[in-house]
N, C-alpha and C positions, 0 to 999 in steps of 0.2 A: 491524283486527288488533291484536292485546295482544302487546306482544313485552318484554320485561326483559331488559336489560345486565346480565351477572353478573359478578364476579369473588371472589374469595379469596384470603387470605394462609393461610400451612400452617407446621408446625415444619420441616419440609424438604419435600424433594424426592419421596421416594417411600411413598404407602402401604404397601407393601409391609414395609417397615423401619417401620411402626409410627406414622408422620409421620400428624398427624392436623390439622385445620384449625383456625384459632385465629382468622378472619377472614370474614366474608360483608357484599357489598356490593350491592347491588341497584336500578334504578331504573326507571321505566315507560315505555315508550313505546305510546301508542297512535294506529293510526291514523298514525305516521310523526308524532310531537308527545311530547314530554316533558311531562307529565302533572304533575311536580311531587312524585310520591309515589313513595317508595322505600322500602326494608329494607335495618335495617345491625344488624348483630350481632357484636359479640366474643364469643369462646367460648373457656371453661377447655378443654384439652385433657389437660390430667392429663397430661402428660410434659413432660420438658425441651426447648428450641427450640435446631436447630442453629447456629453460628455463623455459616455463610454465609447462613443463609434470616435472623437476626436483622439482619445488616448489608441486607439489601434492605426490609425493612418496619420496623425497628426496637421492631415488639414485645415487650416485655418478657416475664420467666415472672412476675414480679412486678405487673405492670400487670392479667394474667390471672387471680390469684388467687383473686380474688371476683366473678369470670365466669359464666357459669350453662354448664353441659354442652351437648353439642348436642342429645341426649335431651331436654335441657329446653327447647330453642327449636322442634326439629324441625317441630312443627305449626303453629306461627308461621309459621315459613319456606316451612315446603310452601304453604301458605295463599296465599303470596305468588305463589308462581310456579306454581301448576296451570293445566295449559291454558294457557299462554301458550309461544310460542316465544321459547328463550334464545338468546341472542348474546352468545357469551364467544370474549375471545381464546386460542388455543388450547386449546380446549371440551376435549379427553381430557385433560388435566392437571387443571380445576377438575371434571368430571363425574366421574373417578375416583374422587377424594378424596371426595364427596358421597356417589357410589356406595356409595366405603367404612365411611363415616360411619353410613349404611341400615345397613348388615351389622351396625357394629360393637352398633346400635343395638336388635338386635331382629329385624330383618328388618319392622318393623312398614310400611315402605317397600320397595320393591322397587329399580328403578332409575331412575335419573333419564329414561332415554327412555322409561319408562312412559308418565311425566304428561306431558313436554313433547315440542316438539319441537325441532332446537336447530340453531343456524349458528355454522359455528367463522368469526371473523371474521379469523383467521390464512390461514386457507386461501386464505377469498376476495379478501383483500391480497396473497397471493401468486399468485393467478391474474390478478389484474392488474394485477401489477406484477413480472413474476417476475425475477429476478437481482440484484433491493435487497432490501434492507431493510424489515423490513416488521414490528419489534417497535412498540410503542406510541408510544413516543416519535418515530422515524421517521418514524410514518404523523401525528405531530401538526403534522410541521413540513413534511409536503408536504401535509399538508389547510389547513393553518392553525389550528391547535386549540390553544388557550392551554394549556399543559403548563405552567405557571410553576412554579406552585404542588406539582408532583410531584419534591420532594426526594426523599421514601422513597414505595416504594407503599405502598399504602391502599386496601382494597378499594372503600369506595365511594368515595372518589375515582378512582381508574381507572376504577370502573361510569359512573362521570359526564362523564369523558373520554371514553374509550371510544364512549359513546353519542351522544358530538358526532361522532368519527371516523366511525360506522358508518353517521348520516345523511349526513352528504357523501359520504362514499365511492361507496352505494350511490344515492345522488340523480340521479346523471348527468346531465340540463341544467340547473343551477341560475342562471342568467340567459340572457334573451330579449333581444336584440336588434334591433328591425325597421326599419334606417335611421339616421336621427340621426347626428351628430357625427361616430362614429365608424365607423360601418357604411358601405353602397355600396349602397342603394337596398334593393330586396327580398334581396337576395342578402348584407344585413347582420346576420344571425344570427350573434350569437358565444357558446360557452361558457365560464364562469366561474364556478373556487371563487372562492365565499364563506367568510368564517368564520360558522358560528352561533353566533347572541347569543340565551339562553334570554329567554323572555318571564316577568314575574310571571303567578303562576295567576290572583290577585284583580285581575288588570288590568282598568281599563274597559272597557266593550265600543266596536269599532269603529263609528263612526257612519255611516251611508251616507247617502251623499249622490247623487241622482237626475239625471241628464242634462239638460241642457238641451234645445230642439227644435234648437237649433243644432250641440249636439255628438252629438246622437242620428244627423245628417244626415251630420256629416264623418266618425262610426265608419262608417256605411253604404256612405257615397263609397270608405271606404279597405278594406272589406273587399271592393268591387266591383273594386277594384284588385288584390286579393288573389287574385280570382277568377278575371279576365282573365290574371292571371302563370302564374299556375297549369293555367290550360287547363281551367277549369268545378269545378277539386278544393276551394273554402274550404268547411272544414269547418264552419263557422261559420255557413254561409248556408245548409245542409244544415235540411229541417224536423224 
């Protein structure tokens, strides 16, 4: 599955008042793996930036000036995210503005639920955790998700955040337990967030390394053990 973390900065708050988007941040996930490749564009919006949206991202009209239009990125950006599912936090806030963006553009686009398909990751923070908190920052400090670095938002920094929060969140057992130290025999399965630490793309490949006849014997002994607890169910022993 090909899915993209999106986010956006905007001159304000609402298209409707003419607010148009001066921000797109983008990155890949596939297959539940950060792929390493993203889309990040600033964009001239040809109007002034309201006061309260300048104090959250801190973009300038001046840093914008010599921006390229969204008309001029459009099929860049599409390019990016066709056919993949997006995962934005509060998706009708950034889907709006895009939506709008189509319009204002030609109609040469339709809507953004055309191409993709999309998960608001606001929602689904809030169906599992409902009565907190559950803006980005929030959710960084009950995932564990290094937010240091988000003094002002930033599109694709939030896309990058973001897509650390959305794999844990939606990860559900991220560590196995079966015994040891801390556990109580078979009955020591425990869950645990993790933080994710992204991998380089150009990383070497893992080397494998082939069992021994000795430890090919003790996995076999401990899945028979597995078998027996379980009352005939190791999956593992299944042909």
């Amino acid at each position: 599955m090909r899915q993209v973390v999106l986010d956006t900065e905007t001159t304000g708050l609402e298209p409707s008042q003419g607010h148009r988007i001066i921000e797109i941040g983008c990155v890949e996930i596939i297959n539940r793996r950060l792929t390493g490749k993203h889309y990040h564009q600033y964009i001239n919006p040809q109007r002034g930036i309201d006061e309260g949206a300048l104090e959250v991202h801190g973009i300038t009209e001046e840093f914008l000036a010599d921006k390229p239009r969204f008309s001029n990125i459009v099929e860049e950006f599409m390019a990016f995210i066709d056919g993949a599912q997006l995962i934005i936090h509060n998706a009708p806030f950034d889907v709006g503005f895009i939506d709008h963006e189509f319009k204002l553009d030609g109609n040469r686009y339709t809507v953004v639920s055309d191409y993709c398909s999309i998960i608001d990751s606001l929602r689904l923070a809030r169906e599992k955790h409902p009565g907190q908190k559950n803006n980005l920052n929030a959710l960084c400090k009950r995932y564990a998700v290094d937010n240091s670095q988000r003094d002002l938002h930033g599109a694709l920094l939030d896309a990058e955040i973001l897509a650390d929060v959305f794999l844990t969140m939606t990860g559900g057992q991220t560590h196995l337990q079966l015994g040891g130290a801390q556990g109580d025999g078979m009955g020591g399965a425990q869950n645990q967030e993790t933080q994710i630490q992204r991998l380089a793309v150009d990383r070497n490949k893992t080397a494998v390394i082939a069992p021994t006849e000795e430890e090919e014997m003790a996995h076999r002994a401990y899945l028979d053990e597995i078998d027996k607890a379980s009352g005939g169910h190791c999956v593992w022993l299944r042909e």
